[in-house]
C-alpha positions as CSV (number, residue, x, y, z in Angstrom):
1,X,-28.1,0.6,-20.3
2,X,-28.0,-3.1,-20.5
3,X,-24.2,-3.4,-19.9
4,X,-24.3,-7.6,-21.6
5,X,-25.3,-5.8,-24.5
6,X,-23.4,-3.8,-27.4
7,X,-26.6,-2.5,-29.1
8,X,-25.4,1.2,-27.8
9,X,-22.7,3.1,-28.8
10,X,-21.1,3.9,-25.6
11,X,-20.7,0.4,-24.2
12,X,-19.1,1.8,-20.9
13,X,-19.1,5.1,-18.9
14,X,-18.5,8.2,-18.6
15,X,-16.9,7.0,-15.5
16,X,-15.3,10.0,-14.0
17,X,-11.7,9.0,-12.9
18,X,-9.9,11.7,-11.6
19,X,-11.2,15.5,-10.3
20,X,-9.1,17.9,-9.2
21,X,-9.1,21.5,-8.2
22,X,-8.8,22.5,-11.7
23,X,-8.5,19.0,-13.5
24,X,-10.2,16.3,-14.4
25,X,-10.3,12.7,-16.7
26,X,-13.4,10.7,-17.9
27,X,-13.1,7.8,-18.9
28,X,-15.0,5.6,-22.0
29,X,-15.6,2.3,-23.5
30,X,-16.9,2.8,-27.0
31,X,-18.7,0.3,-29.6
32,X,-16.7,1.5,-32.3
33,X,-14.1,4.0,-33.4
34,X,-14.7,7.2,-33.0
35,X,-14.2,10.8,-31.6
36,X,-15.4,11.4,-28.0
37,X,-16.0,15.0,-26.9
38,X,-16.5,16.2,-23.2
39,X,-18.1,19.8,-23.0
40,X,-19.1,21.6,-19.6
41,X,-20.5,24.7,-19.0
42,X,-17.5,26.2,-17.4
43,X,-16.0,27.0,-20.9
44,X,-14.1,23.9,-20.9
45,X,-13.9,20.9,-23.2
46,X,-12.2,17.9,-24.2
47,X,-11.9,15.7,-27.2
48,X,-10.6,12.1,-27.5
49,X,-10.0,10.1,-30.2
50,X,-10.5,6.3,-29.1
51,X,-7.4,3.8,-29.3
52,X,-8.5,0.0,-30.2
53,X,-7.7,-3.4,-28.5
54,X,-9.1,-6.8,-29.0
55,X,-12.0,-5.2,-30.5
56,X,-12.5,-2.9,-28.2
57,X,-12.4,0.7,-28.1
58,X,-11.7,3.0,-25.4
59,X,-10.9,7.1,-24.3
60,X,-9.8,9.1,-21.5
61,X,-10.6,12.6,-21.8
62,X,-8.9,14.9,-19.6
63,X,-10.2,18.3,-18.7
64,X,-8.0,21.8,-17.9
65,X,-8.9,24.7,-16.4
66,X,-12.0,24.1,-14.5
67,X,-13.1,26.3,-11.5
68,X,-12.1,25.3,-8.7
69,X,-14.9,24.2,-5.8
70,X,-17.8,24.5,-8.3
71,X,-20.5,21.9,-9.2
72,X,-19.7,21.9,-13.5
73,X,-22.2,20.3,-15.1
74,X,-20.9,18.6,-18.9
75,X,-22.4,16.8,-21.4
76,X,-20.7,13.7,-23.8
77,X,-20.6,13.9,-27.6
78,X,-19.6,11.1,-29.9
79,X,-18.8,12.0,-33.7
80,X,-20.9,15.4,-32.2
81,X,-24.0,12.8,-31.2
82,X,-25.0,13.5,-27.8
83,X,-25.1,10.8,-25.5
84,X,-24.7,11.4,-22.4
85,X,-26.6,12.3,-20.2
86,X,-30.2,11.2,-20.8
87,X,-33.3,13.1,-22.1
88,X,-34.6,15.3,-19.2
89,X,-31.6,14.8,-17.0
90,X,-28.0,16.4,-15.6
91,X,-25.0,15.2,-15.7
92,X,-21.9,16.8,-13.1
93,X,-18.9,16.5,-11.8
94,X,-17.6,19.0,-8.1
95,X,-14.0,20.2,-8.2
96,X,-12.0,20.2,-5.2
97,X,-12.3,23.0,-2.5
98,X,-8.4,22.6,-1.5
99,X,-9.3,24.5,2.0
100,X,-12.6,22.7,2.6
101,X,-13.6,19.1,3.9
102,X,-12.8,16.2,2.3
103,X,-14.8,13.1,2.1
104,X,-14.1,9.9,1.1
105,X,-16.3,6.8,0.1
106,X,-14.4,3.4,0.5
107,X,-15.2,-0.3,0.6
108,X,-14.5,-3.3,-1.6
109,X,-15.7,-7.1,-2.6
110,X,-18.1,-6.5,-4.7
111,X,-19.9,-9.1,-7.2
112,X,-21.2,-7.4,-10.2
113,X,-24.8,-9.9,-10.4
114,X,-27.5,-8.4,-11.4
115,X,-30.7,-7.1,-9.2
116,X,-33.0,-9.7,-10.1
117,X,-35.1,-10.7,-6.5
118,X,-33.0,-14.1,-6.5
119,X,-29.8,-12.6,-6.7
120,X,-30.6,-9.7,-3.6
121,X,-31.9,-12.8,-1.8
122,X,-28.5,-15.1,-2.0
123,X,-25.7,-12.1,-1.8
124,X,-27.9,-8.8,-0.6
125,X,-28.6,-5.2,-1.8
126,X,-25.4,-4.0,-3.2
127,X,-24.1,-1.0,-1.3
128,X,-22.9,1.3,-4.3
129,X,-26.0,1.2,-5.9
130,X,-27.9,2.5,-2.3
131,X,-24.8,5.5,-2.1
132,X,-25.9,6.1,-5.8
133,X,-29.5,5.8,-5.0
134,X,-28.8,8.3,-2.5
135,X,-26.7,11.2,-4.2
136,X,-28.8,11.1,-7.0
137,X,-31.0,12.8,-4.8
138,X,-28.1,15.4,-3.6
139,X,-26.5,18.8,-4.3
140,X,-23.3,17.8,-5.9
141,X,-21.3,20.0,-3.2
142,X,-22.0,17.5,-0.8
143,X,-21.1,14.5,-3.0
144,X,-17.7,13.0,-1.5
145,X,-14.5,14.1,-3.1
146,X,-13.6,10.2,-4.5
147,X,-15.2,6.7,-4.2
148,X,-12.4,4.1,-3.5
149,X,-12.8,0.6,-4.4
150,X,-10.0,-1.2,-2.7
151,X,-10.0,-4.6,-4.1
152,X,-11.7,-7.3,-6.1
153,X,-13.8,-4.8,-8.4
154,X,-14.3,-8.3,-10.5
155,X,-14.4,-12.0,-9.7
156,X,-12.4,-13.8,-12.4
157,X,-12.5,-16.7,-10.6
158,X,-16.2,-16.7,-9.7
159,X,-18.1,-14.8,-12.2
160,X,-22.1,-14.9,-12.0
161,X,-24.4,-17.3,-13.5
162,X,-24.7,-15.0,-16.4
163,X,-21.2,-14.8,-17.2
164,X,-20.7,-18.6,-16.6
165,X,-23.1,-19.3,-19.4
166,X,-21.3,-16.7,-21.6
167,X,-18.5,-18.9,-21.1
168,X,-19.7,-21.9,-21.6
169,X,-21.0,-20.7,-25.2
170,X,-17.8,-19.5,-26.1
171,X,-16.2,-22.4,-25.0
172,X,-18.7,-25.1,-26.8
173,X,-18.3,-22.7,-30.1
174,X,-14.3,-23.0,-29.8
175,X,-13.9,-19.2,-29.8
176,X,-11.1,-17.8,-27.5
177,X,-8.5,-19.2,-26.0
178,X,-8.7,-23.3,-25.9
179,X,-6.0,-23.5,-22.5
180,X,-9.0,-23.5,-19.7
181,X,-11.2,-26.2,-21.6
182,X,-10.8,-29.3,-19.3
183,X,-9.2,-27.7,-16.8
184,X,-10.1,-26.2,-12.9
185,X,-10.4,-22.7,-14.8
186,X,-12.9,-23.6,-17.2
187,X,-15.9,-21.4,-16.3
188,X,-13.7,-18.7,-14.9
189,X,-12.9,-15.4,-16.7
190,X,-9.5,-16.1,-18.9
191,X,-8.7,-13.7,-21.5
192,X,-9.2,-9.5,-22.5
193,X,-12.6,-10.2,-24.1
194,X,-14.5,-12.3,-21.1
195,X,-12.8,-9.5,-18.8
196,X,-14.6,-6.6,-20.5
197,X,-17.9,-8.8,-20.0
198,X,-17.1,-8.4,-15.8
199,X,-16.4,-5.1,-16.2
200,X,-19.1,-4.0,-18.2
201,X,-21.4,-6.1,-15.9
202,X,-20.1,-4.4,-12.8
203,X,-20.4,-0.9,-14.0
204,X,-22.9,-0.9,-16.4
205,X,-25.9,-0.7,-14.5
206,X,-28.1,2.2,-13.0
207,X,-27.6,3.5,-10.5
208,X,-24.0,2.6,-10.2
209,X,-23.7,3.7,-13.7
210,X,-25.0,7.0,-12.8
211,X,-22.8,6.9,-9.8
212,X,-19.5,6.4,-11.7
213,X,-20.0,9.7,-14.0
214,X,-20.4,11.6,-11.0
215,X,-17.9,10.4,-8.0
216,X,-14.2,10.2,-9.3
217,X,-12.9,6.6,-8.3
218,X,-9.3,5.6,-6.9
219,X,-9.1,1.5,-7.9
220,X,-6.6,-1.1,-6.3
221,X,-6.4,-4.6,-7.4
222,X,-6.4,-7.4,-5.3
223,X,-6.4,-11.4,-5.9
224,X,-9.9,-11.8,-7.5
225,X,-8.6,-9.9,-10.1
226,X,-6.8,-13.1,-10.8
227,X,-7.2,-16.0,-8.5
228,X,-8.0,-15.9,-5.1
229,X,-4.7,-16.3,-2.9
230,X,-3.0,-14.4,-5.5
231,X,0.8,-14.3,-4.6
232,X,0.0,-15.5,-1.3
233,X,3.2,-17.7,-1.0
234,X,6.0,-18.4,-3.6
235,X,4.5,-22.5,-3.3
236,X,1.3,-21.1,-4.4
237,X,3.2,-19.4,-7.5
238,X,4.5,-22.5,-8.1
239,X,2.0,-24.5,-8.8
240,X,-0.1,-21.9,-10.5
241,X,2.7,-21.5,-13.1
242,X,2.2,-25.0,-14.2
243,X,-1.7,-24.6,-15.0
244,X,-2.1,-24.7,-19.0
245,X,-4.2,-21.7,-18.6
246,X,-2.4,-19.0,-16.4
247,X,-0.2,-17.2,-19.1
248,X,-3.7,-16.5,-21.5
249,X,-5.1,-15.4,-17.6
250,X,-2.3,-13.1,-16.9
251,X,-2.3,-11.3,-19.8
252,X,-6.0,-10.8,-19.5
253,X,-6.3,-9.9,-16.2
254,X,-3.0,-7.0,-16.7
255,X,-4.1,-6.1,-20.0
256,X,-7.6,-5.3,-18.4
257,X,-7.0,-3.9,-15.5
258,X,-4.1,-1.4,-16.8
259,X,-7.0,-0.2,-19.5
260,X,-10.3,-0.4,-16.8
261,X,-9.0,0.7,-13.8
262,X,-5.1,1.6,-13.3
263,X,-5.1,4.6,-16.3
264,X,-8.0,6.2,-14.5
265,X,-6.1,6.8,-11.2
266,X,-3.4,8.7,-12.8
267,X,-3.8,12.7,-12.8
268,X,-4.0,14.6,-16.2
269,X,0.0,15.5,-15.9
270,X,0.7,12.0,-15.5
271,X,-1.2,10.7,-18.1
272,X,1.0,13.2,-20.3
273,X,4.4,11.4,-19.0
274,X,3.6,8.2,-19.0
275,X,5.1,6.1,-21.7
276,X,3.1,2.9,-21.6
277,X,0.4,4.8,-22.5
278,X,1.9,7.0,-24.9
279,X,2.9,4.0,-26.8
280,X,-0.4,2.5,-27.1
281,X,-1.9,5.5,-28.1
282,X,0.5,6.0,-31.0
283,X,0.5,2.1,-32.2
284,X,-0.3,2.2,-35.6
285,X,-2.6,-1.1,-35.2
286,X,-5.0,-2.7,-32.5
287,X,-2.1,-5.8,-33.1
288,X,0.6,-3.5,-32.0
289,X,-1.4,-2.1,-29.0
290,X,-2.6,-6.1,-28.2
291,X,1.0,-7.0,-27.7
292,X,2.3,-4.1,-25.9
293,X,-0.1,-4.9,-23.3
294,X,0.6,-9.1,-23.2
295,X,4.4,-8.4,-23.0
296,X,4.1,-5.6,-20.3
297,X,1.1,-8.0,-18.8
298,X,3.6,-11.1,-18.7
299,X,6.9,-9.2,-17.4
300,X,5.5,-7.3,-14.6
301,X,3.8,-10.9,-13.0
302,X,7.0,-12.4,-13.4
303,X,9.0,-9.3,-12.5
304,X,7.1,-6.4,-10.7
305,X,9.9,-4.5,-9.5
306,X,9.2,-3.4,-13.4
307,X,6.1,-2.0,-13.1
308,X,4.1,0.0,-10.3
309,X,0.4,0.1,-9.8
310,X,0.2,2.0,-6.6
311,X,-0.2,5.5,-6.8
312,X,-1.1,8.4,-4.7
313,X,-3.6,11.3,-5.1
314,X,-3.5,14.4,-2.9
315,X,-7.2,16.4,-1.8
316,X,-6.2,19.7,-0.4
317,X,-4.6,19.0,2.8
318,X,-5.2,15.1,2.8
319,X,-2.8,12.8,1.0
320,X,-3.9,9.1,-0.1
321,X,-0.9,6.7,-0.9
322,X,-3.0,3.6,-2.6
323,X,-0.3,0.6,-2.4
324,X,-0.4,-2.3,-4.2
325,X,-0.3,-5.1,-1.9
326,X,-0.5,-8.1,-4.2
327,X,1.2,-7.6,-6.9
328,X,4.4,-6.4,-5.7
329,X,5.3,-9.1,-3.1
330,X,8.2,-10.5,-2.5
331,X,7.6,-14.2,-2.0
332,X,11.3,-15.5,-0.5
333,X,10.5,-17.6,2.1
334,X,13.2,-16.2,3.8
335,X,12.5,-12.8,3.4
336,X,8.7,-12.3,2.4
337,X,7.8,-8.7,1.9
338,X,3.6,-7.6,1.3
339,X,5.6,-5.0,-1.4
340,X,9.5,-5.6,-2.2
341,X,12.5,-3.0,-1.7
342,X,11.5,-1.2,-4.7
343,X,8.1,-0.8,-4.1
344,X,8.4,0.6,-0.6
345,X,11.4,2.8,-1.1
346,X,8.9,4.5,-2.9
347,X,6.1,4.6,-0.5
348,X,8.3,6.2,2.1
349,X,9.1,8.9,-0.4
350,X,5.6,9.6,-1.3
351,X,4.8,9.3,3.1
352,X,7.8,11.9,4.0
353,X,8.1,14.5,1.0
354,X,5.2,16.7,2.5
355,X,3.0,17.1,5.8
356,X,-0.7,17.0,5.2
357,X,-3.2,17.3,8.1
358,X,-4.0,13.6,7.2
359,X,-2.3,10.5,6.0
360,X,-4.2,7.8,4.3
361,X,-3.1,4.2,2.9
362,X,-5.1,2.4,0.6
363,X,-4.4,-1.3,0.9
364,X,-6.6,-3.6,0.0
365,X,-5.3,-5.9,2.7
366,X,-5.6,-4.6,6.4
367,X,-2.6,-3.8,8.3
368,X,-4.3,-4.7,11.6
369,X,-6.5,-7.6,11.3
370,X,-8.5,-8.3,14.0
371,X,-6.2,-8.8,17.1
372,X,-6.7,-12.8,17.5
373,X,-6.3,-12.9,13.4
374,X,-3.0,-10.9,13.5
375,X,-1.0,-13.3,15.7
376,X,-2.3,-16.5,13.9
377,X,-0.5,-15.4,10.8
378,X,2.3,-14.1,12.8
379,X,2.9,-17.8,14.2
380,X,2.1,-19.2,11.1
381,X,4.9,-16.8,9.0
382,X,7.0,-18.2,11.6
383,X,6.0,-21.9,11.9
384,X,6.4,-21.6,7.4
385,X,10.3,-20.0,8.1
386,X,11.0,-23.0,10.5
387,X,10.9,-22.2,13.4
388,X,9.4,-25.3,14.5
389,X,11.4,-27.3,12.1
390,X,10.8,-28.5,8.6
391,X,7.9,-31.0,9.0
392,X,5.7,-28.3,10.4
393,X,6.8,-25.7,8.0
394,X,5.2,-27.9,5.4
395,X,2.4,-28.2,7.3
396,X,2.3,-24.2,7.4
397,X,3.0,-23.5,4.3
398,X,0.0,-25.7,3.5
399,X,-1.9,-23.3,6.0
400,X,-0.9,-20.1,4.7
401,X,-2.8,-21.4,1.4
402,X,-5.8,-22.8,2.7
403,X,-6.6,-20.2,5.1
404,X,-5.7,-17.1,3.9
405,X,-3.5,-16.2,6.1
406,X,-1.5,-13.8,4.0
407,X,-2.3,-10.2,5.3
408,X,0.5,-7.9,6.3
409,X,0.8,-9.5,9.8
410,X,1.9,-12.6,7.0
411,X,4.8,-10.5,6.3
412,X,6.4,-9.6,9.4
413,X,8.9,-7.3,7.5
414,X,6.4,-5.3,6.0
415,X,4.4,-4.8,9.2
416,X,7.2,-3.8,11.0
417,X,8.8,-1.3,8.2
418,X,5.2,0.1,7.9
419,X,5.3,0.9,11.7
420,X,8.7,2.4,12.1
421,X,7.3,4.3,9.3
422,X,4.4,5.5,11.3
423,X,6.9,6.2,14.5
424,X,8.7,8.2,11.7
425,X,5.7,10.5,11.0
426,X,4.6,10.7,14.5
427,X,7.7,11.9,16.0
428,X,8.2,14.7,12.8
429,X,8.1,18.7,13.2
430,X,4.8,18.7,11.2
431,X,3.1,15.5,12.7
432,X,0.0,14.8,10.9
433,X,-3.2,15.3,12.6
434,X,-3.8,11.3,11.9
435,X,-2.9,8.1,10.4
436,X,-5.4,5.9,8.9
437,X,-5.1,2.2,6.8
438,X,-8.1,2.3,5.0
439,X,-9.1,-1.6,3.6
440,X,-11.4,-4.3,2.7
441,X,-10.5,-8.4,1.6
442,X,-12.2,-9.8,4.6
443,X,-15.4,-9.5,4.2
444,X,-16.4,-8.2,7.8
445,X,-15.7,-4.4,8.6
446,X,-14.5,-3.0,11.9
447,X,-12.9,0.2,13.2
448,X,-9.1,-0.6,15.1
449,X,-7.4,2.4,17.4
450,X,-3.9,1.6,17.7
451,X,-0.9,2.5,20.0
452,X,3.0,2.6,18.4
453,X,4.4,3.5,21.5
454,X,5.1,7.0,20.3
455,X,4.1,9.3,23.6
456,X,4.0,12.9,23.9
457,X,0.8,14.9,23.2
458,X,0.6,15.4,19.8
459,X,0.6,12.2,18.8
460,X,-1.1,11.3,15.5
461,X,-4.4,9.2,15.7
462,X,-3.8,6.2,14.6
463,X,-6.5,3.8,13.2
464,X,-7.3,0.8,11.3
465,X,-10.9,1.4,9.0
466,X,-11.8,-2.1,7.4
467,X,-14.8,-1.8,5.0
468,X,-15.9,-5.0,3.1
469,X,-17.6,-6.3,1.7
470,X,-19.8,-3.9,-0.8
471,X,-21.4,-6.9,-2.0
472,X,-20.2,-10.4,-1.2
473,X,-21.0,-11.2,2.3
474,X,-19.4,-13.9,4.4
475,X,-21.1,-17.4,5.4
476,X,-22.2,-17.6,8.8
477,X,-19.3,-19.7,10.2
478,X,-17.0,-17.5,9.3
479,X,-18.4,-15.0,10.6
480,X,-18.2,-16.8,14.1
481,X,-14.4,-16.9,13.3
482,X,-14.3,-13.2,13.0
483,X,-16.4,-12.5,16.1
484,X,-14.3,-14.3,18.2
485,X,-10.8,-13.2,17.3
486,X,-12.3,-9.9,18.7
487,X,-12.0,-11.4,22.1
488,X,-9.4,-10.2,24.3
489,X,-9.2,-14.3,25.5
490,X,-8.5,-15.7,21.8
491,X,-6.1,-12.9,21.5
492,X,-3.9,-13.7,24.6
493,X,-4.0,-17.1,23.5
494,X,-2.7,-16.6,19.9
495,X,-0.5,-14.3,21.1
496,X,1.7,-16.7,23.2
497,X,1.7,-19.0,20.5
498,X,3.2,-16.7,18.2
499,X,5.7,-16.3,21.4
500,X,6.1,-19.7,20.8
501,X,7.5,-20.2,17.6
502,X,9.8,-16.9,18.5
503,X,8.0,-13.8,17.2
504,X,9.0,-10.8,18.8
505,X,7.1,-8.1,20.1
506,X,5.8,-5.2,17.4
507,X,5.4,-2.4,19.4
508,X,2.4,-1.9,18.1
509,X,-1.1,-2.3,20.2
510,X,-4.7,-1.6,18.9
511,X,-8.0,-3.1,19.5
512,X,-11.5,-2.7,17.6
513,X,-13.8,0.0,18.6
514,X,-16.4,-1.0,16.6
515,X,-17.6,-4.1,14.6
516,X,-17.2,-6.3,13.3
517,X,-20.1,-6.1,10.8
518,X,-20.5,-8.4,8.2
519,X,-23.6,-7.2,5.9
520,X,-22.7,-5.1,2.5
521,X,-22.2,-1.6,3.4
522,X,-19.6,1.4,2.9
523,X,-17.6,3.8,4.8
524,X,-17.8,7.6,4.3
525,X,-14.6,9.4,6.4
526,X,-14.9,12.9,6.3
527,X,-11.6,15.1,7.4
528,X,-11.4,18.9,8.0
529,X,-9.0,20.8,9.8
530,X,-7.5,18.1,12.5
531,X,-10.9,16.5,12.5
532,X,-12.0,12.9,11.2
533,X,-15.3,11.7,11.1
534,X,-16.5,8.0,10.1
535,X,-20.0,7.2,9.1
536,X,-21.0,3.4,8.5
537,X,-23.7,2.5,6.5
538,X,-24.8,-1.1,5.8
539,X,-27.6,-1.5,2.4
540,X,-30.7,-2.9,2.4
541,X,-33.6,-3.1,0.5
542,X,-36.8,-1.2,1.5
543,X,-40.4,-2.1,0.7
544,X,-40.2,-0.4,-2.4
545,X,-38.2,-2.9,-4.0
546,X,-35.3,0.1,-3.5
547,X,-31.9,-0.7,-2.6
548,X,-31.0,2.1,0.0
549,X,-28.3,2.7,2.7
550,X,-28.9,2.7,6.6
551,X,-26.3,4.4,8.6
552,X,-25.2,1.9,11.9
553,X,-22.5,3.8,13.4
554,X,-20.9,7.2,13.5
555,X,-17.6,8.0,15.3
556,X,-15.5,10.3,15.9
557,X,-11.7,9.7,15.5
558,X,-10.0,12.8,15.8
């Protein structure tokens, strides 16, 4: 399928969103109205009739009552056409073994250009489409339980050559919305429409295609979704506020995301309670749905204690709390929290209300940086509060901006709650057999074993796994940035500085094991029992012309 073009009449998908033991959702983007019908050969089947917005038209099937731990093999029908999967193939999904191993793709960064030779030569083979390349070949038993993308699945504000002549088209013919003409935002994505071109661009070809209707995927925004540096300071919000453009951006970029990625990562029961979705469903008009969406879209950027994208999703004995750690902030300079009181409140609850064998966070933002990285945003926080007086906290406020320094070691509060947390669950009658931050945003990938103090002998295992980019890699002097705040030296150094302007000591001590490595690639973590395995593989192209995976590193964690 040509995803730039609407000549077919399933436009998007079947991306398979959620699987459970028993349970499962597809997802669809349709070319038109219509009834869309999900039948397996387990007996069980699913029909769906689409809901409409700006044109578009879209369906989540959910599934009940599958087998548990079996391959089920299904087939899509629309208005009782068959359509998916091709002539003379198969099409499956693998339910959850809630006593076996679970394994778990993760990564993120990823541009959705296409795979012509010039665009492998500037940004590289992409690494989902050398994991699909290679499960296409595989018994669906051994497919991992859940692919998660962790972060700037789109790139509104840097969209490929193809979209940025889409734009300028729709631009010169004076469709859409007229707020970005003549401004900094005028080839970037602004509204619903030029959203579902990224999306559709990203997903829409083989093998990721193929890919997406077989591995259910957990999704996380992060700033591309928007702008890069989203909410990285409340001086950043700002100024963004007074760009012409931003409102038509926000309400693209919610509106989108709520329908493309964040309804997906909900389980079948959850669909069923939600009321946002129930009321687009039962809108009478796409008019009705359109503004539902821009209203919610518009109060959750300027309030998001209203709204909650994180979410959690539970694979026999391993739980996976995906935060939202952009979105949520609270951007007080006096008080700056990577996710506000709200928003954390209910992390704890979803961290402490049971004890699985393994704990994973999502964040699309690492909690531990690479050591040297960690304490320049730590002095900078502080430099920004005034600790240095109010000359240089202009000057680091400026910083914060301009070099990204807005991870969690940004947001001192955050880091620390997050590891009294972890000194929490460590020090519990049912400790978990490990703790692990899985992450992406900086475009270099590294393994970090960390230390909070805790003692005793059955003490979680503790590590940092930083997977990025699937497709975007870094320039080369950036990359010299990154291998040098590996050092133990440019550590030291950064770590009296942050001394300096009177940060105190976290508690918390980790250094990398592996990495950094900057080309695309993708993390596989595998967990059974009290065990955790990590396999990193980096993509390349092979003489064939065939985008493939190599695997660099294999470790052993606990």
């Amino acid at each position: 399928m040509d995803p730039m073009t609407s000549d077919s009449i399933v436009l998007l998908g079947p991306i398979v969103r959620y699987v459970g033991t028993e349970t499962a959702t597809l997802w669809f983007e349709m070319a038109e109205s219509s009834t869309v019908s999900v039948v397996t050969d387990a007996g069980v089947r699913g029909s769906e009739r689409t809901w409409g917005v700006h044109g578009h038209h879209y369906a989540l099937v959910p599934l009940e009552g599958l087998p548990a731990n079996a391959t089920v093999n299904y087939e899509v029908f629309v208005d009782e056409r068959r359509v998916w999967p091709p002539e003379g193939r198969t099409a499956a999904i693998h339910t959850v073994d809630a006593e076996g191993p679970v394994t778990l793709a993760f990564g993120s960064c990823r541009r959705g250009d296409n795979y012509s030779d010039e665009s492998l030569k500037q940004i590289g083979a992409d690494a989902l489409a050398g994991l699909g390349n290679a499960l296409i070949e595989q018994d669906p038993s051994r497919w991992p339980q859940a692919l998660l993308l962790l972060g700037d699945q789109v790139y509104a504000d840097d969209p490929s050559p193809e979209i940025v002549e889409r734009l300028q088209a729709r631009r010169s013919s004076g469709d859409g919305p007229q707020s970005a003409i003549g401004t900094d935002a005028e080839n970037e994505i602004c509204d619903f429409e030029e959203y579902s071109w990224l999306y559709r661009e990203s997903w829409g070809l083989e093998p990721v295609r193929t890919l997406m209707a077989s591995i259910p995927s957990c999704m996380i925004l992060d700033d591309h979704d928007l702008r890069d540096d989203w909410n990285s300071s409340a001086s950043w919000r700002r100024d963004i506020v007074t760009r012409p453009w931003w409102n038509d951006r926000v309400v693209g970029a919610y509106s989108s995301y709520w329908v493309y990625q964040h309804l997906g990562n909900l389980s079948p029961k959850e669909l069923a309670q939600d009321e946002m979705y129930a009321a687009v469903r039962s809108a009478d008009t796409d008019a009705e749905r359109e503004k539902l969406l821009a209203d919610f879209a518009l109060r959750v950027d300027r309030r998001p204690e209203t709204g909650r994208w994180s979410f959690y999703r539970d694979f026999g004995d391993t739980r996976l709390i995906m935060i939202d750690s952009r979105c949520s902030r609270n951007l007080d300079p006096n008080n700056r929290e990577m996710v506000d009181e709200k928003e954390w409140a209910w992390v704890r609850e979803r961290a402490l209300e049971k004890t699985p064998r393994h704990l994973l966070f999502g964040s699309s933002l690492p909690y531990l940086m690479l050591p040297a990285l960690h304490y320049l945003e730590q002095w900078n926080e502080a430099v920004a509060q005034g600790s240095w007086g109010s000359m240089s906290a202009k000057v680091a406020e400026k910083m914060r901006i301009g070099l990204d320094l807005e991870h969690w070691a940004a947001f001192t509060n955050s880091f620390n709650d997050m590891a009294a947390l972890t000194r929490e669950l460590s020090r519990g009658e049912n400790t978990p057999a490990s703790i692990m931050w899985l992450s992406g945003d900086v475009h270099c990938s590294y393994v970090a074993n960390a230390d909070f103090g805790v003692g005793g002998r059955e003490v979680p295992a503790t590590y940092q796994l930083t997977m990025s980019p699937f497709r975007n890699p870094l320039d080369l002097p950036i990359r010299a940035v990154n291998k040098l705040a590996i050092k133990r030296p440019a550590a030291r150094i950064l770590s009296k500085l942050a001394r300096a302007a009177h940060v105190g000591p976290s508690g918390v001590e980790w250094e990398a094991e592996a990495g950094p490595w900057f080309d695309n690639g993708v993390m596989l973590l595998t967990l059974h029992g009290d065990s955790a395995r990590l396999r990193v593989h980096h993509a390349h192209v092979d003489d064939a012309g065939k985008q493939v995976l190599t695997e660099t590193s294999v470790l052993a964690l606990a």
